[in-house]
Each structure stands twice: as structure tokens, then as C-alpha cells.
C-alpha positions in Angstrom: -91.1 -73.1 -18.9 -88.9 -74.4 -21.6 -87.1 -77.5 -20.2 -84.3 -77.6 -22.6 -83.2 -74.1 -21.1 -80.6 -74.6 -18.1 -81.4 -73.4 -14.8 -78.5 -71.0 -15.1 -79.4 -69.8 -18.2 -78.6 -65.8 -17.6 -75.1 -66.6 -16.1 -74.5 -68.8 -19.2 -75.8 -65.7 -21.5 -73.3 -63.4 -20.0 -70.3 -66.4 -19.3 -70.7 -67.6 -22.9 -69.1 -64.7 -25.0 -66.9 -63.9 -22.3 -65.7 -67.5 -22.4 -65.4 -66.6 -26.3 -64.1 -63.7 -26.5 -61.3 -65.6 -24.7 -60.8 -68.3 -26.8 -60.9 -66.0 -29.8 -58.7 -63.4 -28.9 -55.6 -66.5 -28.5 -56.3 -67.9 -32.0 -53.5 -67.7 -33.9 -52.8 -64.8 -36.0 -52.6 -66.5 -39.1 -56.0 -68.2 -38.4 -58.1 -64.9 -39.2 -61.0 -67.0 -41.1 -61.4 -69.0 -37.5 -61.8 -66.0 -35.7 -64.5 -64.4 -37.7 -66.5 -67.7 -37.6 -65.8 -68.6 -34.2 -67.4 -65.5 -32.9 -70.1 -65.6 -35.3 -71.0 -68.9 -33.8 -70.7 -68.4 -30.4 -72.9 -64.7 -31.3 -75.7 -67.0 -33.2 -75.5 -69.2 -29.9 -76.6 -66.2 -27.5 -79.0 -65.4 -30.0 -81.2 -69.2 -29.4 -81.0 -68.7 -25.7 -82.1 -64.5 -25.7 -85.0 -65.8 -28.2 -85.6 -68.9 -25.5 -85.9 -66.3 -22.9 -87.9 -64.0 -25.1 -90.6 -66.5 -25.3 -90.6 -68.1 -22.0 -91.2 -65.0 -20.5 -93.8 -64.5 -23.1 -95.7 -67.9 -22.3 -95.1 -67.3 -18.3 -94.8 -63.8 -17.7 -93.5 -63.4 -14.1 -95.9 -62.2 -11.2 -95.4 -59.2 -10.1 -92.3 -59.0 -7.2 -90.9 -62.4 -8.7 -88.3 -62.6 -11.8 -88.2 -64.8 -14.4 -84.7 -67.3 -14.5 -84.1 -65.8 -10.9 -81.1 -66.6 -9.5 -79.0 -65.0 -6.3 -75.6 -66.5 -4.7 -73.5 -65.2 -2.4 -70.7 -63.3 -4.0 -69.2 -60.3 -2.4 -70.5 -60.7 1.4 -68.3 -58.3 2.8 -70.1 -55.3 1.0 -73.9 -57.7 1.0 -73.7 -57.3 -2.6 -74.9 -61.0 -4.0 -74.9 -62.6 -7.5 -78.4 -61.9 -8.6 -79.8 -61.9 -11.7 -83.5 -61.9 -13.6 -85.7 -60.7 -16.2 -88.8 -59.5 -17.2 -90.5 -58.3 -20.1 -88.7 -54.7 -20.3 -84.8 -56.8 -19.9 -86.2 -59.9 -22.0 -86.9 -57.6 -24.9 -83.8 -55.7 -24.7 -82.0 -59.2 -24.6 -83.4 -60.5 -27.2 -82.4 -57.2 -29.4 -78.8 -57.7 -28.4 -78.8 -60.8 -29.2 -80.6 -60.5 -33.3 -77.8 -57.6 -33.6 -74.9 -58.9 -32.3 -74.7 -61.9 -35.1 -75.1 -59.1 -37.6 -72.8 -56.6 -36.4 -70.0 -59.5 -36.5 -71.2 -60.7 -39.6 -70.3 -56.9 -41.4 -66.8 -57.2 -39.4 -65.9 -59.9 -41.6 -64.7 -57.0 -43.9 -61.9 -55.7 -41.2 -58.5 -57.1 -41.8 -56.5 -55.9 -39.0 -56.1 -57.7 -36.0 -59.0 -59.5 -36.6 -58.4 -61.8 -33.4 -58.9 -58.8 -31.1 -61.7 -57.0 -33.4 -64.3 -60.0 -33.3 -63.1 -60.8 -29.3 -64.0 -57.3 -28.7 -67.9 -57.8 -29.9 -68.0 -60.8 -27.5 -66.7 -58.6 -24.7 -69.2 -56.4 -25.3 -71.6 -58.2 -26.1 -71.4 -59.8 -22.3 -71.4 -56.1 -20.7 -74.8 -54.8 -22.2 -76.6 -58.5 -21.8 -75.0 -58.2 -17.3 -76.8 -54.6 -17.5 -79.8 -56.1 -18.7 -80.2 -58.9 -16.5 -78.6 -57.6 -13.3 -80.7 -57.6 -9.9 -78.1 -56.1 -7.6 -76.4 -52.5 -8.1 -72.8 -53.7 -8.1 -73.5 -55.8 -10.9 -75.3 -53.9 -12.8 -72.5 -51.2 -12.1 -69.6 -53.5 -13.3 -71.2 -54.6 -16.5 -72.5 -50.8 -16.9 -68.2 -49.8 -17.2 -67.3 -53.1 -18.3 -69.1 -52.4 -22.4 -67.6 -48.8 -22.1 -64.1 -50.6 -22.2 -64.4 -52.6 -26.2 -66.6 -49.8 -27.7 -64.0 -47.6 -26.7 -61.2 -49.4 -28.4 -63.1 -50.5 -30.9 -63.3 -46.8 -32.3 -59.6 -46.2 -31.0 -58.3 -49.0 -33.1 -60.6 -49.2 -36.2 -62.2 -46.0 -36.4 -61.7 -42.8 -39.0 -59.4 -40.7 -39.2 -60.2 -39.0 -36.1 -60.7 -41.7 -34.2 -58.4 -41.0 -31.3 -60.6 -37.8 -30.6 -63.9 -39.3 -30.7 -62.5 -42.6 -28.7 -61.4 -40.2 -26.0 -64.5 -37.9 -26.0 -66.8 -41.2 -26.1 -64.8 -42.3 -22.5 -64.5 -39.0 -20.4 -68.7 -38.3 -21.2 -69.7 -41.8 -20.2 -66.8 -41.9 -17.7 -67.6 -38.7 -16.0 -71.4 -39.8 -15.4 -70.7 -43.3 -14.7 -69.1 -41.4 -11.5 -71.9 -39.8 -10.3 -74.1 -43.1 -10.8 -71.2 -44.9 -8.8 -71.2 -42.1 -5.9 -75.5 -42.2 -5.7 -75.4 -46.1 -5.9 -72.9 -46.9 -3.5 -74.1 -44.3 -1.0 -77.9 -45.9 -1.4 -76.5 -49.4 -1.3 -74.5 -48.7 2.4 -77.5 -46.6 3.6 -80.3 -49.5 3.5 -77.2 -52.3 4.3 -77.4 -53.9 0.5 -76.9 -53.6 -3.0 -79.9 -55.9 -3.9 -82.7 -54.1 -6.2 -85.5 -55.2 -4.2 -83.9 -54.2 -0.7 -83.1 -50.8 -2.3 -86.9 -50.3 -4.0 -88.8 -51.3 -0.8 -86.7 -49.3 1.8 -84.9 -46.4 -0.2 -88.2 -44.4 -0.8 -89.2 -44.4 2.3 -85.7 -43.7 3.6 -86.7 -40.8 6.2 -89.7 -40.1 4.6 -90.9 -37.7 8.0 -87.4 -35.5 7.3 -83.8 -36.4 9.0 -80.2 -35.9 7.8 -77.8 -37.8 6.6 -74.1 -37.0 6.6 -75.1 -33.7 8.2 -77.1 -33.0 5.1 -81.0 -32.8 5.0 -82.1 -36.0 3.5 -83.8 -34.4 1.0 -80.9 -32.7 -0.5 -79.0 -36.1 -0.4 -82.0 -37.7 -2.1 -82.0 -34.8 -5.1 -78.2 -35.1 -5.9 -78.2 -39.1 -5.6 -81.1 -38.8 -8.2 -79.2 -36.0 -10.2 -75.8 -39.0 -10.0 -78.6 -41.4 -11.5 -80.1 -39.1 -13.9 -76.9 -37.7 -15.6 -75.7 -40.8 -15.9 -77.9 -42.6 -18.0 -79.1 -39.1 -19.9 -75.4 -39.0 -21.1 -75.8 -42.6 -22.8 -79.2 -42.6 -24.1 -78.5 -39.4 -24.9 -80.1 -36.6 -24.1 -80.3 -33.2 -25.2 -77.3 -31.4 -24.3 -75.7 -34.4 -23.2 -75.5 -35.9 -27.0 -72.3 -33.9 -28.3 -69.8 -37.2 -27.9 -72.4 -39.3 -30.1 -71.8 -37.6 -33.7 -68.2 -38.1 -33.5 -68.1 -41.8 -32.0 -70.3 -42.9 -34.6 -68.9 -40.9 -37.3 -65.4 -42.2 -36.4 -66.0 -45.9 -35.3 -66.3 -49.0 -37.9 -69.8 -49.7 -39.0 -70.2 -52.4 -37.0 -69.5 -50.2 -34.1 -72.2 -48.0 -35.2 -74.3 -50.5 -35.8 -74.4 -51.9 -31.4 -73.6 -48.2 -30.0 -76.8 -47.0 -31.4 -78.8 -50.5 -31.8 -78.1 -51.2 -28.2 -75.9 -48.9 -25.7 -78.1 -45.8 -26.2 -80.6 -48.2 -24.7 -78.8 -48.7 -21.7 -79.2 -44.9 -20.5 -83.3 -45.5 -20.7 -83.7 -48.8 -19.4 -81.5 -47.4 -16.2 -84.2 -45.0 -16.0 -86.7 -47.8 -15.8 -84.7 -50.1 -13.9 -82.9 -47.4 -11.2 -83.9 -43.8 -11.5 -87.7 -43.8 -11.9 -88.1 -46.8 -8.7 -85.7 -45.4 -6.4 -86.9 -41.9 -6.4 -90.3 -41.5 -7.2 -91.3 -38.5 -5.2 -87.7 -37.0 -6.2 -89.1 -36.6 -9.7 -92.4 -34.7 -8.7 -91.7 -32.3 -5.8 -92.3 -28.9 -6.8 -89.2 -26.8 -6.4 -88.0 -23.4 -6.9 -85.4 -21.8 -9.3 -85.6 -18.3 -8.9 -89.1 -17.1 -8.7 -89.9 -20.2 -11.3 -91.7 -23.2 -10.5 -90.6 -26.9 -11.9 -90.4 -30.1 -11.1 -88.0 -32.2 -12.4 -90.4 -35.0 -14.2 -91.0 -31.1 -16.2 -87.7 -30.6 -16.8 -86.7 -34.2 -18.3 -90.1 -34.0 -20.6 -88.3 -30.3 -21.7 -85.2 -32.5 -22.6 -87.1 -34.8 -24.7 -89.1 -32.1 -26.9 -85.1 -30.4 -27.7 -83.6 -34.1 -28.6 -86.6 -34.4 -30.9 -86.3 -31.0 -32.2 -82.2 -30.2 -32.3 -81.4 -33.2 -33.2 -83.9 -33.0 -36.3 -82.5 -29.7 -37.0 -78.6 -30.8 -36.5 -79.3 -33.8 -38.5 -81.0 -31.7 -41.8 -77.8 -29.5 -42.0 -75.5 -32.8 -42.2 -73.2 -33.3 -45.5 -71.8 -36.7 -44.2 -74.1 -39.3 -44.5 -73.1 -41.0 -41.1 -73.1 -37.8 -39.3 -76.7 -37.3 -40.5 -78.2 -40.7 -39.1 -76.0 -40.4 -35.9 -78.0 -37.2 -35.2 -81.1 -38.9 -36.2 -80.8 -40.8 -32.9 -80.7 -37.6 -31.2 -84.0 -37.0 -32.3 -85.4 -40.7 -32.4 -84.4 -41.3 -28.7 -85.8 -38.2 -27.9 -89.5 -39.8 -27.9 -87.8 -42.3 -25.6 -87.0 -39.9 -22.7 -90.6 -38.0 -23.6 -92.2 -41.7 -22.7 -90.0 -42.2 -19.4 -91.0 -38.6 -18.3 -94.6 -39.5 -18.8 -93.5 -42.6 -17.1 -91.8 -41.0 -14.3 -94.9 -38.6 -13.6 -96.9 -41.9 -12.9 -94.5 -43.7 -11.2 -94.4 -40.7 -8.5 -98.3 -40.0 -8.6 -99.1 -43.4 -7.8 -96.3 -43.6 -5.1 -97.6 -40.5 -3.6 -101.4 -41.7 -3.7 -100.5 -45.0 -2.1 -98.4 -44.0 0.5 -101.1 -40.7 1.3 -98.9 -38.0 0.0 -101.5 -35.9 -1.0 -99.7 -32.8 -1.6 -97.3 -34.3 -4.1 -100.3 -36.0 -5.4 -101.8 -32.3 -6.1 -98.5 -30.8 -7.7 -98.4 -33.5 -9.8 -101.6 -33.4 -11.7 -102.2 -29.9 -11.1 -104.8 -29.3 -8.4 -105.2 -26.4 -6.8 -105.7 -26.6 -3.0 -107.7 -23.6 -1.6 -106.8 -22.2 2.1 -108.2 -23.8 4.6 -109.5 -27.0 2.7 -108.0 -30.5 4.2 -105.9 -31.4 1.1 -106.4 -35.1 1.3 -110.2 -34.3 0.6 -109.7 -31.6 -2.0 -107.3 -34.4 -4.0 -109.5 -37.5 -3.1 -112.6 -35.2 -4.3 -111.0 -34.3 -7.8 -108.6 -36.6 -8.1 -110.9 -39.7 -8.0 -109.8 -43.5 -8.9 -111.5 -43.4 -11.7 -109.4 -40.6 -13.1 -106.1 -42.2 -11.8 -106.9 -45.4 -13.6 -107.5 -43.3 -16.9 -103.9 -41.6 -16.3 -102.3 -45.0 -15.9 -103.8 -46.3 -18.4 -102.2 -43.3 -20.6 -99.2 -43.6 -19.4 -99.1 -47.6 -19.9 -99.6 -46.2 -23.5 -96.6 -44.2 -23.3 -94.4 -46.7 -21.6 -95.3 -49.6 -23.9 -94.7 -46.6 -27.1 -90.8 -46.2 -24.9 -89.7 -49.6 -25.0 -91.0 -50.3 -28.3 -89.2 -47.4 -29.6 -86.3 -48.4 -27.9 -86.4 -51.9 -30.1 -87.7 -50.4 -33.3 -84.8 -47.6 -33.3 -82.4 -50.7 -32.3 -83.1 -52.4 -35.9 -83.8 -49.3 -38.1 -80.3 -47.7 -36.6 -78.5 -50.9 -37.0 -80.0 -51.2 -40.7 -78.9 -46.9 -41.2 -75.5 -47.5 -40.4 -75.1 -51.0 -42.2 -75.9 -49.4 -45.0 -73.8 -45.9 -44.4 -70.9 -48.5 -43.5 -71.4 -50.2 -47.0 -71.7 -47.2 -49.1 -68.3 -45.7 -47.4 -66.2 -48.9 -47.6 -66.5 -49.3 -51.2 -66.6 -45.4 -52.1 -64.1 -44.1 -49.1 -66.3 -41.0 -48.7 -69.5 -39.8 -47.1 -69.6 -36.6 -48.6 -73.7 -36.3 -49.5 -72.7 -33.5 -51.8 -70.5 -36.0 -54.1 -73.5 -38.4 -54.7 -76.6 -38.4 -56.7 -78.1 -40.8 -59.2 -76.8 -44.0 -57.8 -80.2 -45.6 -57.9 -79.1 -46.5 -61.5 -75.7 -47.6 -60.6 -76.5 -49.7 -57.2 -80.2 -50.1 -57.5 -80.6 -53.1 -54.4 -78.6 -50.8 -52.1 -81.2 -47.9 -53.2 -84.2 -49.7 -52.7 -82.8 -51.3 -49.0 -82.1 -47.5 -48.1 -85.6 -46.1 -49.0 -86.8 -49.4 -46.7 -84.9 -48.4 -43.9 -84.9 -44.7 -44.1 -89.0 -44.8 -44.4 -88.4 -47.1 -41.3 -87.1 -44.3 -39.8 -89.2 -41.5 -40.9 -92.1 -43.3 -39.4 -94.1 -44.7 -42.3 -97.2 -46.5 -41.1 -96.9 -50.3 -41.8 -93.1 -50.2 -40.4 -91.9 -50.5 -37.0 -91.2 -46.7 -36.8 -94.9 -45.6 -36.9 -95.7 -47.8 -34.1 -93.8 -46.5 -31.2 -93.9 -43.2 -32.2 -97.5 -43.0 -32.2 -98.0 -45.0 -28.9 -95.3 -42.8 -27.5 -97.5 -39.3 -28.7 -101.4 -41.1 -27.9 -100.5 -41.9 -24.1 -98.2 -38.6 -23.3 -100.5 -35.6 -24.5 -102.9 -36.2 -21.6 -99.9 -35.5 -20.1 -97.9 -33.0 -21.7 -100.1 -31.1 -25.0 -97.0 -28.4 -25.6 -94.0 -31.0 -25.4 -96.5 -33.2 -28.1 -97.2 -30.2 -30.2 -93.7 -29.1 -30.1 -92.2 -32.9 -31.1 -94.4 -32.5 -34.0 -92.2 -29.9 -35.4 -89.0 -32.5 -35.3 -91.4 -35.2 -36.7 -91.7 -32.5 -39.9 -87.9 -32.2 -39.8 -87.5 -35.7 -39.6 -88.7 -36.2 -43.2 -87.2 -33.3 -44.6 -83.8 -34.6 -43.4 -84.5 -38.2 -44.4 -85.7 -37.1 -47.4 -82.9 -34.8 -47.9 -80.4 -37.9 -47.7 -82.6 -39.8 -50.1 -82.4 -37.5 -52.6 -78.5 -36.8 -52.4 -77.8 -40.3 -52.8 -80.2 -41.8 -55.3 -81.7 -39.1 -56.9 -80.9 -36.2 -59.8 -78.3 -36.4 -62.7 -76.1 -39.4 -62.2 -72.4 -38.7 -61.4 -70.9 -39.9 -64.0 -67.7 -40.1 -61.9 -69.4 -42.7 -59.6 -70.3 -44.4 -63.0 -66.8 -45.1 -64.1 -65.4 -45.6 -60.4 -67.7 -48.9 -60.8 -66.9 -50.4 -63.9 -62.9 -49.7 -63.2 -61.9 -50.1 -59.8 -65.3 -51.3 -57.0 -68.8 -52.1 -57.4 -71.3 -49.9 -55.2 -73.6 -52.2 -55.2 -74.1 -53.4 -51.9 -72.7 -57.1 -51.6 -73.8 -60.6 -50.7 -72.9 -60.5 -47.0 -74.0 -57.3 -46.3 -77.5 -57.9 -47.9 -77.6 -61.2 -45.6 -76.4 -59.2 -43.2 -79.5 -56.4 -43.1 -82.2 -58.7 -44.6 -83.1 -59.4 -40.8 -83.3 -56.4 -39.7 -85.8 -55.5 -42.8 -88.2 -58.8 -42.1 -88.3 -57.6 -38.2 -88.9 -54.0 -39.4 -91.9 -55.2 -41.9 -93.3 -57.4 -39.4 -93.4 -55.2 -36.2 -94.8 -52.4 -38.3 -97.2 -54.7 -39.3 -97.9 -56.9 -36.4 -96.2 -55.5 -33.3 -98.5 -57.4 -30.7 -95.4 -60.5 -31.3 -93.2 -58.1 -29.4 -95.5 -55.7 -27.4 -97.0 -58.5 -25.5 -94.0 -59.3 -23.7 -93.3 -55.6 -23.1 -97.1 -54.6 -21.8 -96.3 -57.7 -19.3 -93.1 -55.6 -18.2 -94.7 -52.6 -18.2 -97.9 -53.2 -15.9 -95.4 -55.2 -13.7 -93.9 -51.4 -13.5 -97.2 -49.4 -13.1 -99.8 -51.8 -12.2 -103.3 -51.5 -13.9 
């Protein structure tokens, strides 16, 4: 362990830009300058601990059942819910990409010149409420940090956004709102059902919760397990999100300030799929693979999510090739990029429940699940033990540790080539006050370092191998089509999309004759040329893109440890 790192190092990650967001927001007014450096201080000071924890948990990855910086105090005994924090490598890695964009994010605030006290406090807030999420061990906290980043984003586009910000500020609460209640209902029930709020109470005993049949609230507790799963699922579809729960993302992004942009789809889409890894795939793993009825069809609902995935990936290709705003385009692009996210966790979440039905001797589920067919008569745990053999359940897990480690990585690598999209979307529209793709064309000759950065980032995107794009993508496709061949072979038709659309906005804005009025707008009244502190701002996030597509093993280490903590093998 790193001695220099406090004991209390996770409460001081989430206390320390709380603490600043404090003392920022009652600087005086006329003290602007302070305010933007204060908070880009105290930002670049979260950063040093989240890449302390990174690579602690990296040198001494935590056994499996133990947590890494654990700590648990009493603090709301009369509902057993207790202070308790932790991480391992799934939460380090998501840390430690808050913390690189949060610096960054501030950084390209520096530009806003209204209420600037409030603006950077805001990012600190924040900041605090997805770091809780990502290091809480008990439901309640990880509930109040889940509504508390909802609050800042959402003035954040109320206050600074576009024109219709209002709209998108309103649309962006009742979506996240109206799941967040479902997940509050199915946690809260859980939580009073086993007698605490604690993750590792809730994983060993919630599972099991009735296993032989019973009811609950006069309700079989089957039915109770299926809509407290559907409360989970919802939820955190609705912030990755998921195909059709994506319709409030295009309009928060295109209406909040690029530095908004920049965290809601470098960091709070993540929240939605590591709640699936943290909450929804644990708590319910037989939930996700019973077979069930709809009609005279048969599905399961590890099927349906997978289904989900392959329409983000598709749609959301499609919705972002008929774009004309430039933001609008890349905020669909997440559609489609986190749509291999959510095709990882179903792969992820048809392990989960196959090993949990093996274990625990649950041979029928064990049969639905990877498809064998039990003839009449035949004792089912010898038909599955017969052609389901060890060696062919290692080979799975194995696949799906593919998958999983392809999720989270994607879920990083979209965090920095998002973040480095809308930068650059945000610098283009604050010097040219438009979007419009159809107004551009030939600026290559007129802002030639913002070209080349955009062709960087956009092939980022577009999954060139040797940047971080290709990687996740491709571990994401090689572990789930032992799984799922027609959701792979459909994705590859929104991979196609994906570079006619990134090509598409390539060509609008670099390519062609140049406008000649985007010639004379920049020798009379602003360069377009992307400036100094933007450039210092993004040249991160193109190092960490190079070197991950290059070398991902610095970051995939620490995320196999989380991930074979979460399927074993």
C-alpha cells in the first residue's frame, strides 16, 4: 500500500470538493479569477489521490470478498444503513477517469463569465456525487450520491446552456428522476427485507431470498423479485442510456455548456452501467435468465437487454448520420458507442446467472440459459452436467471475462474520446456561434491544429486500431459472439454507420471549397483556431487515447482484477 495515502482516503475524495465547492461558491463576486483557479486546484488535487488509488489497487488488488480503502461506521442506525465505502478495480478505474476529466472540464469553464462563483462550485458538487456512486458499499449511499450529481448537471444546463436550455434542463430531470424512483422503491424494499442496506448483506442473502417460493406483501416472491429488478434495470438503462430510453440525451448535450458535455458523457452515462455491475446483475442473477412468456413467445430478459444493445448501436448510428448540428451528431454517437457497453453487461449478466444457477444446483435455469434441451423423462441435473461440462463453463467464462473487460474498457475509452468530441464541438461553437454542419467546409485551411485534433479524436471514435476505440470494441465483439452471433452480426451494421457518420462530420467541417465567409469572419472579428487553453485542455485526453490504443494492458490490468473478482476464473 502507499503510505503517504490516508486511511480515510475515499471519504477525503468525496469530502474534498464538497469542502470546495463550498468555499468557492462564497468568494467574492468580484474575485472571478480565484474561483476558476481555486477549483482547478482543488480538481487537480482529487486527481493525485484517484491516480493513488488507481495504482494501489493495481499493485494490491483486493482478494476476492475484501475491498480496497475499506471503511464502515455507523451512520444512520435507525434504518442499519452504515457509512461504508471501497473499491476495486471496476470503481478504481471509473475514479480515476473522473478524476483526469474533471481538471479538464473546469479548465474549458474558464471561458464562462457569468456567475462564475456558482458555475466552477457546481463542477465540485458534482464532481463529489459521481466519485460517492463510485465508491459506495451500502445502498443508501450509493442512492444519495446517485440524486445528489443529478442536482449541478441539471442547473448547470438550466443556467448556462442554449437557447433551449430550460427544455432540455427539465427533460434531463423528470427521465433521470422518474427512474431514480423505481431504483429508490426496489432498493429500499430489498434493504428492509434482509434488515440492511449493506452490499454484502444484500448480495449473500437477497438471491437466495425465498429461493423454494413464498410471498411477500401478499405477492409471489417472484413477481416482487421481477419488478424490484425492472426498478433497478430502468433506472440505470435511462442514464447509460439505452435504446429507447436515450431521447433526453440529444437535447441535454446539445443545450448544456461544453464542459457540461464534456462530464455528462465522459462520466454520468457511466453511472447507469457500472449500477448494472455493482446492483442489478449481483442482486438478481436468476431474475435475468428465467425463461418467461410474452404471449406465445419465449425470452428471457438477459435476451431482451442484449436486443437493447444491438438498437443503441444501430439507431443511434443511424440518428447520428442524419445530424446537421455538429453537437447533436456526437451526442448521438454515444447512443451508439454505449451501446457495446450494455451488449458486454448482457453477456455479462448471462454469466453472472449461469454460474449462480450451476453453483447453487439450479439446473433448469442452467439449461435455458445455454440452450439445452432436456428430453422427457431424463433427470435434468444429469442431462446439464452431461453436456454442460466444466470444461465448457470455464470456456464461457472465459468469453465472457472477454466481454466484461471489452465493457469497462469501453466505458473509459468513450469517457476520453467523448470528453475530447465535445471539447472540440464546444470550441468550434464559442468562437463561430453556430453548429450548423451545412455552414462549414474547408476550415482545415483556416484552423488547421483544430482539424488535425478532430481527425485524432473522431478516428478515436470510429475505432481505428492503434487508438483506444479499437480496443474495447473488439474485446466487447470477440467474448460476446459465443454468446450472441445475430446481436454481433447486427452491431456490425452500426459499426459501418459509425464511419459513414464520422466521416460525414469530417468532411463538412474540414473538407471541400473553403467558405470564404468563415475566411473573412477570421481575419475581422475571431480566430477559429482552436486556442491555447483549450489545446492544453484536450492534449490529455489525446496522450491517454494514443497510449491505451496502443498499450491498454496499463489500464486493463486493474479492470481484469475487477472483473474476475466479479465472475471468478
Amino acid at each position: 500500500m502507499f503510505d503517504f495515502i490516508p486511511v480515510d482516503v475515499l471519504t477525503t475524495l468525496i469530502l474534498l470538493p464538497l469542502l470546495g465547492a463550498a468555499v468557492v461558491f462564497v468568494l467574492p463576486r468580484d474575485r472571478d479569477d480565484a474561483a476558476r483557479w481555486a477549483a482547478l486546484g482543488i480538481s487537480l488535487v482529487v486527481l493525485v489521490l484517484a491516480i493513488a488509488v488507481f495504482y494501489d489497487v493495481q499493485a494490491d488488488p483486493p482478494a476476492p470478498g475484501e475491498w480496497a480503502f475499506e471503511e464502515q461506521v455507523e451512520w444512520f442506525p435507525q434504518i442499519n444503513a452504515t457509512w461504508h465505502v471501497g473499491v476495486d478495480g471496476l470503481s478504481a478505474t471509473m475514479i480515476l477517469l473522473t478524476g483526469i476529466l474533471m481538471p479538464l472540464a473546469i479548465l474549458i469553464s474558464f471561458e464562462v463569465k457569468e456567475q462564475v462563483q456558482a458555475h466552477m462550485a457546481l463542477f465540485l458538487f458534482l464532481q463529489a456525487g459521481m466519485l460517492g456512486v463510485f465508491v459506495a458499499l451500502d445502498m443508501m449511499i450509493f442512492f444519495v450520491f446517485w440524486e445528489l450529481g443529478l442536482v449541478p448537471m441539471y442547473f448547470l444546463i438550466f443556467l448556462w446552456g442554449g437557447e433551449n436550455r430550460r427544455y432540455a434542463a427539465n427533460k434531463f430531470f423528470l427521465y433521470t428522476m422518474a427512474g431514480s424512483l423505481g431504483l429508490l422503491l426496489a432498493s429500499q424494499f430489498i434493504g428492509y427485507t434482509v434488515g440492511s442496506f449493506d452490499f454484502s448483506v444484500m448480495f449473500a442473502e437477497w438471491p437466495a431470498y425465498l429461493a423454494s417460493g413464498g410471498k411477500v406483501l401478499g405477492l409471489d416472491i417472484n413477481v416482487v423479485k421481477y419488478y424490484a429488478l425492472l426498478g433497478f434495470v430502468i433506472a440505470f438503462l435511462i442514464k447509460i442510456p439505452a435504446w429507447p430510453f436515450h431521447t433526453w440525451l440529444p437535447d441535454a448535450h446539445t443545450e448544456a455548456p461544453t464542459a457540461g458535455s464534456m462530464i455528462l458523457a465522459g462520466v454520468l452515462l457511466k453511472l447507469g452501467a457500472y449500477g448494472f455491475l455493482r446492483l442489478a446483475i449481483p442482486l438478481f442473477p436468476q431474475e435475468w435468465i428465467i425463461e418467461r412468456q410474452l404471449f406465445s413467445l419465449s425470452y428471457n430478459l438477459v435476451d431482451v437487454l442484449g436486443l437493447l444493445a444491438v438498437a443503441g448501436i444501430v439507431f443511434g448510428a443511424l440518428a447520428a448520420w442524419g445530424q446537421t448540428d455538429f453537437k447533436r451528431l456526437v451526442a448521438y454517437s454515444s447512443v451508439n458507442h454505449m451501446g457495446f457497453v450494455v451488449l458486454g453487461l448482457a453477456v455479462a449478466a448471462l454469466m453472472y446467472g449461469t454460474l449462480w444457477a450451476n453453483t447453487n444446483g439450479e439446473y433448469a435455469l442452467v439449461a435455458g440459459a445455454a440452450g439445452i434441451d432436456v428430453p422427457e423423462g431424463e433427470k435434468i441435473s444429469e442431462v446439464v452436467q452431461a453436456a454442460y461440462p466444466v470444461e465448457r463453463l470455464e470456456q464461457d467464462r472465459d468469453k465472457a471475462n472477454i466481454a466484461l473487460n471489452g465493457a469497462v474498457l469501453q466505458m473509459f475509452n468513450h469517457g476520453l474520446s467523448s470528453a475530447g468530441m465535445f471539447l472540440l464541438a464546444g470550441a468550434l461553437y464559442h468562437k463561430a456561434h453556430t453548429r450548423d454542419l451545412r455552414r462549414f467546409g474547408g476550415l482545415w485551411d483556416i484552423a488547421p491544429v483544430f482539424g488535425a485534433l478532430l481527425i485524432f479524436v473522431s478516428m478515436a471514435s470510429l475505432g481505428l486500431p492503434g487508438l483506444n476505440g479499437f480496443v474495447g470494441e473488439y474485446l466487447i465483439v470477440a467474448g460476446s459472439v459465443k454468446f450472441y452471433a445475430p446481436y454481433v452480426l447486427l452491431s456490425m451494421l452500426g459499426l459501418i454507420v459509425t464511419g459513414i457518420y464520422i466521416l460525414k462530420g469530417i468532411q463538412k467541417l474540414l473538407h471541400g471549397p473553403v467558405n470564404q465567409e468563415w475566411v473573412e469572419y477570421d481575419r475581422t472579428q475571431h480566430r477559429l483556431e482552436i486556442s491555447r487553453r483549450e489545446v492544453i485542455a484536450i492534449a490529455p485526453l489525446v496522450v491517454l487515447i494514443l497510449i491505451t490504443g496502443l498499450y491498454p494492458n496499463w489500464v486493463l490490468q486493474v479492470i481484469n482484477d475487477g472483473v474476475m473478482r466479479f465472475l471468478g476464473g
